[in-house]
N, CA, C and O of each residue as an XYZ file, in Angstrom:
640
protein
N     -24.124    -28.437    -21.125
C     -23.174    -27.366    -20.951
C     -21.845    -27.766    -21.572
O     -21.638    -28.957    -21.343
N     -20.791    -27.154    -22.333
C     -20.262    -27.388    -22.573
C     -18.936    -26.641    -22.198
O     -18.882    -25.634    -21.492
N     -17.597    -27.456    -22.931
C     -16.257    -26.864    -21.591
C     -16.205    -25.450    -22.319
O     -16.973    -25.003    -23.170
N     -15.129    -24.899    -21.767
C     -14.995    -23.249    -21.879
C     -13.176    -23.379    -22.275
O     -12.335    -23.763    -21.462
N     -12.944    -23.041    -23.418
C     -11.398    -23.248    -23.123
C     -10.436    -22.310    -22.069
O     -11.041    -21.243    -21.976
N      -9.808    -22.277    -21.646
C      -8.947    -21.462    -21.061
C      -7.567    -21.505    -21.019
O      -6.882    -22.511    -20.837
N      -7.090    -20.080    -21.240
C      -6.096    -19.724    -21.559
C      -5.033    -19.444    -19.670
O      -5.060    -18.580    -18.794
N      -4.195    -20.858    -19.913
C      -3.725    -20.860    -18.942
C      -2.386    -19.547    -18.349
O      -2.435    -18.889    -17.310
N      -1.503    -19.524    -19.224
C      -0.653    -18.962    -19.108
C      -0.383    -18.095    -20.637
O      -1.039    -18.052    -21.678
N       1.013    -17.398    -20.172
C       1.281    -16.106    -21.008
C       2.095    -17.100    -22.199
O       2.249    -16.654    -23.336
N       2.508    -18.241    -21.888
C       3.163    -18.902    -22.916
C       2.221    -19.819    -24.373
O       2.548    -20.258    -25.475
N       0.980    -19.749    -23.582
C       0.049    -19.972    -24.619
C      -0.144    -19.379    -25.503
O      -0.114    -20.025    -26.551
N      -0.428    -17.950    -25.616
C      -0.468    -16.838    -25.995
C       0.266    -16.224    -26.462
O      -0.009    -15.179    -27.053
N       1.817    -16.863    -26.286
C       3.040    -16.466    -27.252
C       2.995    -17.439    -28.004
O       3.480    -17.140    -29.095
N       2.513    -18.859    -27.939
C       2.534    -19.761    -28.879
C       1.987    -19.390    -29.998
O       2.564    -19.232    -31.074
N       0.462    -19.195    -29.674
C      -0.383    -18.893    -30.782
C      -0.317    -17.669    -31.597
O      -0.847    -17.420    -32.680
N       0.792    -16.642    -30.507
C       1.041    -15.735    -31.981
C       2.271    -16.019    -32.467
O       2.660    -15.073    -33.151
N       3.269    -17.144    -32.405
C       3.954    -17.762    -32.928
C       3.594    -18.304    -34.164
O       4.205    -18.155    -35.222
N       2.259    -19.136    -33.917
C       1.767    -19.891    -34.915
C       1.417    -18.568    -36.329
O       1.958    -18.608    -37.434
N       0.503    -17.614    -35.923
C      -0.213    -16.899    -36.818
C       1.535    -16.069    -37.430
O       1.501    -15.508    -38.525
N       2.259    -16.077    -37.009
C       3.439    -14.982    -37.691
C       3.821    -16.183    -38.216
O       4.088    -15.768    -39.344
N       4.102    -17.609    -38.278
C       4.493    -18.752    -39.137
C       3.469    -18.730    -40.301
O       3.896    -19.209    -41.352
N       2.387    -18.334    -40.309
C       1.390    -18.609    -41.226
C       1.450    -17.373    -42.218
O       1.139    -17.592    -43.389
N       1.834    -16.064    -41.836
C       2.218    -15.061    -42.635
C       3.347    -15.029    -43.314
O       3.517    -14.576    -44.446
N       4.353    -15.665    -42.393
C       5.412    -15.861    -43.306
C       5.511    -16.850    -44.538
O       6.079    -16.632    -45.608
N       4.874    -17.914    -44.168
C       4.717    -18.791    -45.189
C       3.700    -18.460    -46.380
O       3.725    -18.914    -47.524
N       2.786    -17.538    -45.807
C       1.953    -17.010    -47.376
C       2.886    -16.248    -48.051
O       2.771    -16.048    -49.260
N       4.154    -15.627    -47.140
C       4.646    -14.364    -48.027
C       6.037    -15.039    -48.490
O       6.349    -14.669    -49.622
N       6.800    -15.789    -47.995
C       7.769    -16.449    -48.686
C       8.024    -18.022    -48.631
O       9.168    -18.465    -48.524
N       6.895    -18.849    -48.712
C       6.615    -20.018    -48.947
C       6.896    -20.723    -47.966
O       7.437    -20.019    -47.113
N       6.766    -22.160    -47.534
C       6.588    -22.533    -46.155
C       8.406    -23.473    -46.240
O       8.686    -24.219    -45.301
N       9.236    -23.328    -47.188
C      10.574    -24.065    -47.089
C      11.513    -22.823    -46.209
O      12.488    -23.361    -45.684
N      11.469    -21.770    -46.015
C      11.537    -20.836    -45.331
C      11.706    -20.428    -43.821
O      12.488    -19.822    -43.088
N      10.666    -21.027    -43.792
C       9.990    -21.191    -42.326
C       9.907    -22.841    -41.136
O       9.375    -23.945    -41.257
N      10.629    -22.263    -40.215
C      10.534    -23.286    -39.671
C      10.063    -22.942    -38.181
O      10.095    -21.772    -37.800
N       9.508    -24.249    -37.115
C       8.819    -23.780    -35.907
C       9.861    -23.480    -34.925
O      11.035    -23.798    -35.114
N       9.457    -22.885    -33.900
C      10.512    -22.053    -33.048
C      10.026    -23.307    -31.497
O       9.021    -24.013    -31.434
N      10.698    -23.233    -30.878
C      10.854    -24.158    -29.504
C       9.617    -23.846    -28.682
O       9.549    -24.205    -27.506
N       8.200    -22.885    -29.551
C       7.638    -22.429    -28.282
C       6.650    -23.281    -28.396
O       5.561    -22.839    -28.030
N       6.675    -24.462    -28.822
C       5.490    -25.449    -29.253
C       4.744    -25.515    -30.188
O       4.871    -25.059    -31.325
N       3.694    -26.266    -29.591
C       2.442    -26.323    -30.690
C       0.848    -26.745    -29.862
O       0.789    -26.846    -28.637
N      -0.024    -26.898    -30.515
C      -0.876    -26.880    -30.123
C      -2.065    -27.976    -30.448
O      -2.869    -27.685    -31.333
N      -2.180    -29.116    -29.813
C      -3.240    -30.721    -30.270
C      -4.150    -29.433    -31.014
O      -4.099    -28.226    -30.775
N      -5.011    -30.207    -32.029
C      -6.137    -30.210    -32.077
C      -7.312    -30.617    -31.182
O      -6.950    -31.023    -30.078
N      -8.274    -30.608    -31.338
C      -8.868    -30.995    -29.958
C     -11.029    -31.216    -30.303
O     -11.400    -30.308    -31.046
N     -11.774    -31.819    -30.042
C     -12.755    -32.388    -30.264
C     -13.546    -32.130    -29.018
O     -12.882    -32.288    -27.994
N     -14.718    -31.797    -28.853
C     -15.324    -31.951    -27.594
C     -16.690    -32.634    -27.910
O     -17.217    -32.104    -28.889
N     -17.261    -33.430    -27.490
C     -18.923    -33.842    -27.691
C     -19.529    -34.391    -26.559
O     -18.761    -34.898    -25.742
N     -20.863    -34.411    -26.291
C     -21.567    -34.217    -24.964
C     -22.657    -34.888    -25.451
O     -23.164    -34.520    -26.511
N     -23.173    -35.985    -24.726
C     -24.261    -36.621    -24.646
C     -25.095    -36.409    -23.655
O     -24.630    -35.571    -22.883
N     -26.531    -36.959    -23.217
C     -26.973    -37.017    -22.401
C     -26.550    -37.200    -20.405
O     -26.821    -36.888    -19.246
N     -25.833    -37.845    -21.207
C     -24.576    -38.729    -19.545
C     -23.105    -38.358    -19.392
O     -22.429    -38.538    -18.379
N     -22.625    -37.707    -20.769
C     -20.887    -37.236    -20.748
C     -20.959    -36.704    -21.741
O     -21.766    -36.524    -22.653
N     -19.344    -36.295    -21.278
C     -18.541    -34.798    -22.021
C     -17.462    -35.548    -22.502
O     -16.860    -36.255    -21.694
N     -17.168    -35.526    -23.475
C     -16.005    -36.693    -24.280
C     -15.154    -35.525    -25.460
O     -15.419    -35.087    -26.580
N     -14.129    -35.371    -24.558
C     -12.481    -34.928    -24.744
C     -12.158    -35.186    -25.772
O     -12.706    -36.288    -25.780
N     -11.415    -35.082    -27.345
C     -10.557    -36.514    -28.005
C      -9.165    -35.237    -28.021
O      -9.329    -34.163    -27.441
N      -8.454    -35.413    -28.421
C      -7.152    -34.431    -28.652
C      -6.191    -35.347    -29.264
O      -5.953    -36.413    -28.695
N      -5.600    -35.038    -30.390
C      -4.774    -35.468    -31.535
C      -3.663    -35.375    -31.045
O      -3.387    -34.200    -30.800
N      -2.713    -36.237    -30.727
C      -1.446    -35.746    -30.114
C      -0.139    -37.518    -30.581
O       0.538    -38.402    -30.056
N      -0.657    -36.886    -32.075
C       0.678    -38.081    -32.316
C       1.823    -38.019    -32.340
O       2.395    -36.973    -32.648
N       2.575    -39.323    -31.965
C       4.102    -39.018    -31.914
C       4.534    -38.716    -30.279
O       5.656    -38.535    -29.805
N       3.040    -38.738    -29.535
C       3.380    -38.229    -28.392
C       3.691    -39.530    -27.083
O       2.579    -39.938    -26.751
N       4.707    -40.211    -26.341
C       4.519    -41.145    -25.563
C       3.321    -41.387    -24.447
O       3.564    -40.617    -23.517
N       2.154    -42.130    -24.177
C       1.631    -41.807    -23.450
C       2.003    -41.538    -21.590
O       1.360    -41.138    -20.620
N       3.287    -41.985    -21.827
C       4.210    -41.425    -20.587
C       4.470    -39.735    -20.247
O       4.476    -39.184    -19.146
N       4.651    -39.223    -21.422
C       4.861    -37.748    -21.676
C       3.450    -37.284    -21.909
O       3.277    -36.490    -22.835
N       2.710    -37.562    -21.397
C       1.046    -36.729    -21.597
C       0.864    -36.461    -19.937
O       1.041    -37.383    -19.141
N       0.567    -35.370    -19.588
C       0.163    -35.412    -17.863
C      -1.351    -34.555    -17.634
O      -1.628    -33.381    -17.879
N      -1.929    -35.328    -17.235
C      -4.028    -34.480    -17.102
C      -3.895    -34.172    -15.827
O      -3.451    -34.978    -15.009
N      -4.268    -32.968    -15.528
C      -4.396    -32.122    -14.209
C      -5.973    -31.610    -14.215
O      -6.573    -31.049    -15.132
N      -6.399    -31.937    -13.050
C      -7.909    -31.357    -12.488
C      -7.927    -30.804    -11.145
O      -8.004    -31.405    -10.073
N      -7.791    -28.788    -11.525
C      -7.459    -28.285    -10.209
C      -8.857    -26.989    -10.537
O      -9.009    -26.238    -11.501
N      -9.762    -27.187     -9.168
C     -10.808    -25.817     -9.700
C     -11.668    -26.060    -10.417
O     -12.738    -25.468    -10.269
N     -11.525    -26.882    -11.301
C     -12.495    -27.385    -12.202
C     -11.626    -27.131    -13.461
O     -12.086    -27.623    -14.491
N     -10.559    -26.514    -13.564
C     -10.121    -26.806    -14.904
C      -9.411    -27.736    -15.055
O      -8.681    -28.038    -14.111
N      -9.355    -28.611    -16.419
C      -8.914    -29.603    -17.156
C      -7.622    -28.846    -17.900
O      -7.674    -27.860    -18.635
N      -6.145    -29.805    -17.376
C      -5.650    -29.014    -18.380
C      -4.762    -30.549    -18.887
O      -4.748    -31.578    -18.211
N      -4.168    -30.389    -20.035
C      -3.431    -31.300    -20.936
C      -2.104    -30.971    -20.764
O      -1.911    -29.755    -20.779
N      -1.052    -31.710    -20.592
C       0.609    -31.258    -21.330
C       1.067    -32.462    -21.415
O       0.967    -33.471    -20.718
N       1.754    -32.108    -22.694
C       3.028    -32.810    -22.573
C       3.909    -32.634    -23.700
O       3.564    -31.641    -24.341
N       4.959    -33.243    -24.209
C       5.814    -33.029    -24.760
C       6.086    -33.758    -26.391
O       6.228    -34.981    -26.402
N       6.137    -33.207    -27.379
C       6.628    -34.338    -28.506
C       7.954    -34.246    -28.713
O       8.194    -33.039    -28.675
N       8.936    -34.828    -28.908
C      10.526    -34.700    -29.278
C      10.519    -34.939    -30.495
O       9.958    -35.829    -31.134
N      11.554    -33.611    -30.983
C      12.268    -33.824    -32.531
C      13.116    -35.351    -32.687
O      13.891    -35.855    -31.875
N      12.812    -35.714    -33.607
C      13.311    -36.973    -33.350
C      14.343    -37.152    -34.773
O      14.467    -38.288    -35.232
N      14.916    -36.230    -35.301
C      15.352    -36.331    -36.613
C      16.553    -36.172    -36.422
O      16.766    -35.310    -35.569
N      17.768    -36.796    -36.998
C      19.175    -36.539    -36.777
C      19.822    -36.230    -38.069
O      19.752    -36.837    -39.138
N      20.682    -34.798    -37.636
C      21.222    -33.715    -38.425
C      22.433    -34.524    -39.654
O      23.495    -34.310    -39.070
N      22.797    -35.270    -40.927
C      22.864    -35.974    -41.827
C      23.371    -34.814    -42.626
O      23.274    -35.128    -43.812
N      23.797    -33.788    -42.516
C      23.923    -32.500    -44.207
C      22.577    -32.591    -44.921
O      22.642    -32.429    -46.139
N      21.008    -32.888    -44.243
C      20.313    -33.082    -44.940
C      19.308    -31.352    -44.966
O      18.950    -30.595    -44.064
N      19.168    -31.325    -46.341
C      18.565    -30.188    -46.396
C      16.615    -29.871    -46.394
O      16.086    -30.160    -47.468
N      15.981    -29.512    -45.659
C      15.123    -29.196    -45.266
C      14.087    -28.335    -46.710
O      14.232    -27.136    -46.951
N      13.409    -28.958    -47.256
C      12.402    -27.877    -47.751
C      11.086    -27.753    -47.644
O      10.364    -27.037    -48.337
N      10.634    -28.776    -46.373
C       9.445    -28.740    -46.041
C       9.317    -28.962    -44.954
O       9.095    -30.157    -44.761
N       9.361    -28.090    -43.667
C       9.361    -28.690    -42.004
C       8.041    -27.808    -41.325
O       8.058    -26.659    -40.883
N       7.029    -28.666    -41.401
C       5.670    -28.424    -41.173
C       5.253    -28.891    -39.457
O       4.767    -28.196    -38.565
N       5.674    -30.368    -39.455
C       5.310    -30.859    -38.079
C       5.590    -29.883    -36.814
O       6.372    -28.993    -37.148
N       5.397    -29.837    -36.173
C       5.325    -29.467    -34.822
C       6.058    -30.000    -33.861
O       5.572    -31.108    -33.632
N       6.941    -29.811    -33.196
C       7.430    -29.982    -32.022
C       7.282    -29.454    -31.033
O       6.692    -28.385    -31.186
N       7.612    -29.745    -29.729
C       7.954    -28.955    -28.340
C       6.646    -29.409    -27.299
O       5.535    -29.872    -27.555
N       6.997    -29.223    -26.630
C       5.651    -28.775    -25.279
C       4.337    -28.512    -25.974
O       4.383    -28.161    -27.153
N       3.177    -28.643    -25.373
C       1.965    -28.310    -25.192
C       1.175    -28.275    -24.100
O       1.166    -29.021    -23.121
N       0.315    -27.059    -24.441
C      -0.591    -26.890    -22.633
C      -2.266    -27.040    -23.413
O      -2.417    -26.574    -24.542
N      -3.155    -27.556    -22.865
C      -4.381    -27.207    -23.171
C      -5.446    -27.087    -21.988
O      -5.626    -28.058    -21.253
N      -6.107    -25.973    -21.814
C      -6.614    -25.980    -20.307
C      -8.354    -25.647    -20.632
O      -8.633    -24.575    -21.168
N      -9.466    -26.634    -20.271
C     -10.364    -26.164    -20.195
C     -10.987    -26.085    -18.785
O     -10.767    -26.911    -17.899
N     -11.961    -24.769    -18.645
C     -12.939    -24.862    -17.675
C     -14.160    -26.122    -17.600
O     -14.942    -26.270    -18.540
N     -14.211    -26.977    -16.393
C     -15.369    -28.362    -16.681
C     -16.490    -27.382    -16.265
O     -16.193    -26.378    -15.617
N     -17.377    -27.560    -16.509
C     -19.038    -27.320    -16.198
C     -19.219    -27.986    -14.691
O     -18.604    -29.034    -14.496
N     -19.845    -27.567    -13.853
C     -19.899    -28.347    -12.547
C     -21.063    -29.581    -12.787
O     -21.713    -29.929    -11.801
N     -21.323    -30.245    -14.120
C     -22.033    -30.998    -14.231
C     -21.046    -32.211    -14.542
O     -21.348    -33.394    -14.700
N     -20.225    -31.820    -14.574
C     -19.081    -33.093    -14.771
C     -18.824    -33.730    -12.983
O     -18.791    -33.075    -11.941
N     -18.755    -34.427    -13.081
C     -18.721    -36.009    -11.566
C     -17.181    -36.039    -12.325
O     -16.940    -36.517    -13.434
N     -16.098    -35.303    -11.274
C     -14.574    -34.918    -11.587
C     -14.207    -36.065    -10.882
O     -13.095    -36.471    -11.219
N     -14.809    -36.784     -9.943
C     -13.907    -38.493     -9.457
C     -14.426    -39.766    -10.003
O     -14.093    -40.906     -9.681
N     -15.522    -39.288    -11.109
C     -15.573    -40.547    -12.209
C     -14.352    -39.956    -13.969
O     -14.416    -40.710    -14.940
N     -13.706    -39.057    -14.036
C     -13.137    -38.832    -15.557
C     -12.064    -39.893    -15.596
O     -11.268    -40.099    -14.680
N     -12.123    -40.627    -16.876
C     -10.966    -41.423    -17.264
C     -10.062    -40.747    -18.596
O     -10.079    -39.608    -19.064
N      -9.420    -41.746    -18.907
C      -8.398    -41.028    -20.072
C      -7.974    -42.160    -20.763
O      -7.647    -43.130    -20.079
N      -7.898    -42.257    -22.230
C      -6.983    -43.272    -22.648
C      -6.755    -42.848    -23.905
O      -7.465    -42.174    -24.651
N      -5.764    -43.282    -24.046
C      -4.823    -43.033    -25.705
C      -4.493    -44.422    -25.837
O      -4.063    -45.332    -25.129
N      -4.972    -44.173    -27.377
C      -4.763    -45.398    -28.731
C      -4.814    -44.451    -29.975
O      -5.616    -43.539    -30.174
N      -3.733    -44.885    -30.805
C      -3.706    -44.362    -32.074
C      -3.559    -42.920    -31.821
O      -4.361    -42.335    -32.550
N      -3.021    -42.262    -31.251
C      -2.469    -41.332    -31.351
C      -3.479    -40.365    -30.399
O      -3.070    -39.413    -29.736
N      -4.676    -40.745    -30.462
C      -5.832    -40.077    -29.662
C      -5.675    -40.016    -28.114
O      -5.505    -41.015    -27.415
N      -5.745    -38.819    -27.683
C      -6.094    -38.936    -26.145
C      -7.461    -38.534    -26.035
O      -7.899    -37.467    -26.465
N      -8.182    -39.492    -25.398
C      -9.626    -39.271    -25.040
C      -9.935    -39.480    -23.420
O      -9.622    -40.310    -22.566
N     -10.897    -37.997    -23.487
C     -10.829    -37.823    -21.776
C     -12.585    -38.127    -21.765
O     -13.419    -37.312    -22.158
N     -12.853    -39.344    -21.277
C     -14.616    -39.715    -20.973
C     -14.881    -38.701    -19.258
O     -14.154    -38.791    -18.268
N     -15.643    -38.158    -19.349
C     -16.360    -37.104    -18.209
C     -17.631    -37.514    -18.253
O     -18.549    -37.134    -18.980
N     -17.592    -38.602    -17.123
C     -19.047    -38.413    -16.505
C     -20.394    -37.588    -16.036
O     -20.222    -37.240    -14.867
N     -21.538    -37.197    -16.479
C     -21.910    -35.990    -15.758
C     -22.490    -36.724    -14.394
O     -22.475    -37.941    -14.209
N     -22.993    -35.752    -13.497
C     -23.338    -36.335    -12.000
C     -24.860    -36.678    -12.178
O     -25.619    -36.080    -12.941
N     -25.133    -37.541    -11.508
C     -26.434    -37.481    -11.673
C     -27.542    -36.578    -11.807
O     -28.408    -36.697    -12.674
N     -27.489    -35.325    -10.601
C     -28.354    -34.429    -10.845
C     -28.577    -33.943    -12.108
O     -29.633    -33.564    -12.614
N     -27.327    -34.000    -12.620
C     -27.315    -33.271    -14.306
C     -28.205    -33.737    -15.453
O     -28.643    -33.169    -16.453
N     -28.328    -35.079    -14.914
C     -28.907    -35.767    -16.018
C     -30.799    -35.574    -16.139
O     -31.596    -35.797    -17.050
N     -30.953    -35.020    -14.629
C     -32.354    -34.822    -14.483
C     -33.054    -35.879    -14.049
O     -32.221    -36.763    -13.851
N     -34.207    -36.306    -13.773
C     -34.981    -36.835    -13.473
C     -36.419    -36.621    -13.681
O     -36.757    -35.482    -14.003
N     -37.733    -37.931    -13.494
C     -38.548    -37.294    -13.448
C     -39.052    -37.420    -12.282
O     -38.680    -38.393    -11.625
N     -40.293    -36.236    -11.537
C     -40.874    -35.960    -10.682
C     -42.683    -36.154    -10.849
O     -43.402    -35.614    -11.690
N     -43.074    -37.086     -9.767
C     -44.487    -37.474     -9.881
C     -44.974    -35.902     -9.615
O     -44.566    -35.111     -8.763
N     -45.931    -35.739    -10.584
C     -47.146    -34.441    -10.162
C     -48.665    -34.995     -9.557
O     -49.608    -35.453    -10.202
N     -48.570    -34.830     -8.427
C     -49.927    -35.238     -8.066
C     -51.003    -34.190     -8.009
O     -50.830    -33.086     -7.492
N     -52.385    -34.685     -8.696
C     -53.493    -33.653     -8.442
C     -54.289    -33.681     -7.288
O     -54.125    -34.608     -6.495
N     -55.031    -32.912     -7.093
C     -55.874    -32.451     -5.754
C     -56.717    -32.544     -6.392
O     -56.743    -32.406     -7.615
N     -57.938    -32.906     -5.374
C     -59.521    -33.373     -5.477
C     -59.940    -34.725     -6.267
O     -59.109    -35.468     -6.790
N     -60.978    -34.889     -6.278
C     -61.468    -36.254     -6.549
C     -61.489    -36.924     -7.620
O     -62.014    -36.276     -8.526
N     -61.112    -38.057     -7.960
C     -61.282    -38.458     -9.590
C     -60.006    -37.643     -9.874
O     -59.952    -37.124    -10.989
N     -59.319    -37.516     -9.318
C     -57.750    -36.902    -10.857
C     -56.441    -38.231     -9.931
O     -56.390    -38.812     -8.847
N     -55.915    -38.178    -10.722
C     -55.211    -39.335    -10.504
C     -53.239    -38.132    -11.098
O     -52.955    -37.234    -11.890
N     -52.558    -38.930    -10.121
C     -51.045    -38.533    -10.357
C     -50.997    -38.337    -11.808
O     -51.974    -38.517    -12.535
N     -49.502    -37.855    -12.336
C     -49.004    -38.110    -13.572
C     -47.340    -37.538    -13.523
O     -47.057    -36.424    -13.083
N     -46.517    -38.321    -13.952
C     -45.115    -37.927    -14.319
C     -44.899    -36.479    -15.317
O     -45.257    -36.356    -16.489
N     -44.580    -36.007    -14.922
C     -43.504    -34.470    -15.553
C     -42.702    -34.642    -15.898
O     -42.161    -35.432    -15.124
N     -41.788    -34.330    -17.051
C     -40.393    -34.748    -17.042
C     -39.574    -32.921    -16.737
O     -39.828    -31.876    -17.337
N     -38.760    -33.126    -15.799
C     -38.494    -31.755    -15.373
C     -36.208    -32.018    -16.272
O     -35.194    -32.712    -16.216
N     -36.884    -30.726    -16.964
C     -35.491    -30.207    -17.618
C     -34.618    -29.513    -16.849
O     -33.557    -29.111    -17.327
């Protein structure tokens, strides 16, 4: 099963049509033009699922791992935190300001196959990676099938 993203709040949703009116403007009068507005930005983000876990990665460089905060309420997973402009104003003139600043939220729904008091987290290299255990039941098992009457002997099932 895999996560479900969710759209936490109304500020998400002004972000991202923040983003798409930055992307029109820059097709229509080039991207030296255009610069990002305080309403954030948005990690990229990776999800992959093995047999045993659900493995998070989210791109969030530049970001302190002090200023990253993971919340698990309900079953949703959500991400924030903050990157700071870090550039000081010099008379220097701007003709390419692409990066991203401000706040970020990222909120997914977990699958109830995730074991929510085994998830860890760690950032290196810019990566935040969230490892999600699934619970055992999830993983399945197999179940002996035994036959009836004489001469038949048990045999393992593997039940999906």
């Amino acid at each position: 099963m895999a996560l479900v993203p969710f759209r936490s709040s109304l500020l998400e949703e002004i972000r991202e049509l923040q983003q798409e009116m930055d992307r029109i403007m820059q097709s229509a009068f080039g991207p030296s033009l255009v610069r990002p507005t305080a309403v954030g930005w948005t990690p990229p983000v990776d999800i992959t699922e093995t047999p045993d876990e659900i493995v998070l990665r989210a791109d969030i460089p530049g970001v302190p791992p002090e200023d990253i905060d993971i919340e698990l309420e309900n079953n949703v997973l959500t991400i924030r935190g903050e990157r700071k402009e870090e550039r000081e104003e010099k008379g220097e003139r701007y003709h390419l300001f692409e990066r991203r600043y401000g706040s970020f939220v990222r909120s997914f729904t977990l699958p109830r196959t995730v074991d929510a008091n085994r998830i860890k987290a760690r950032f290196e290299n810019g990566v935040l990676t969230i490892t999600m255990p699934k619970t055992e039941e999830a993983k399945g098992r197999r179940i002996e099938v035994e036959a009836g009457g004489r001469g038949s002997q048990g045999r393992e099932v593997p039940v999906k």
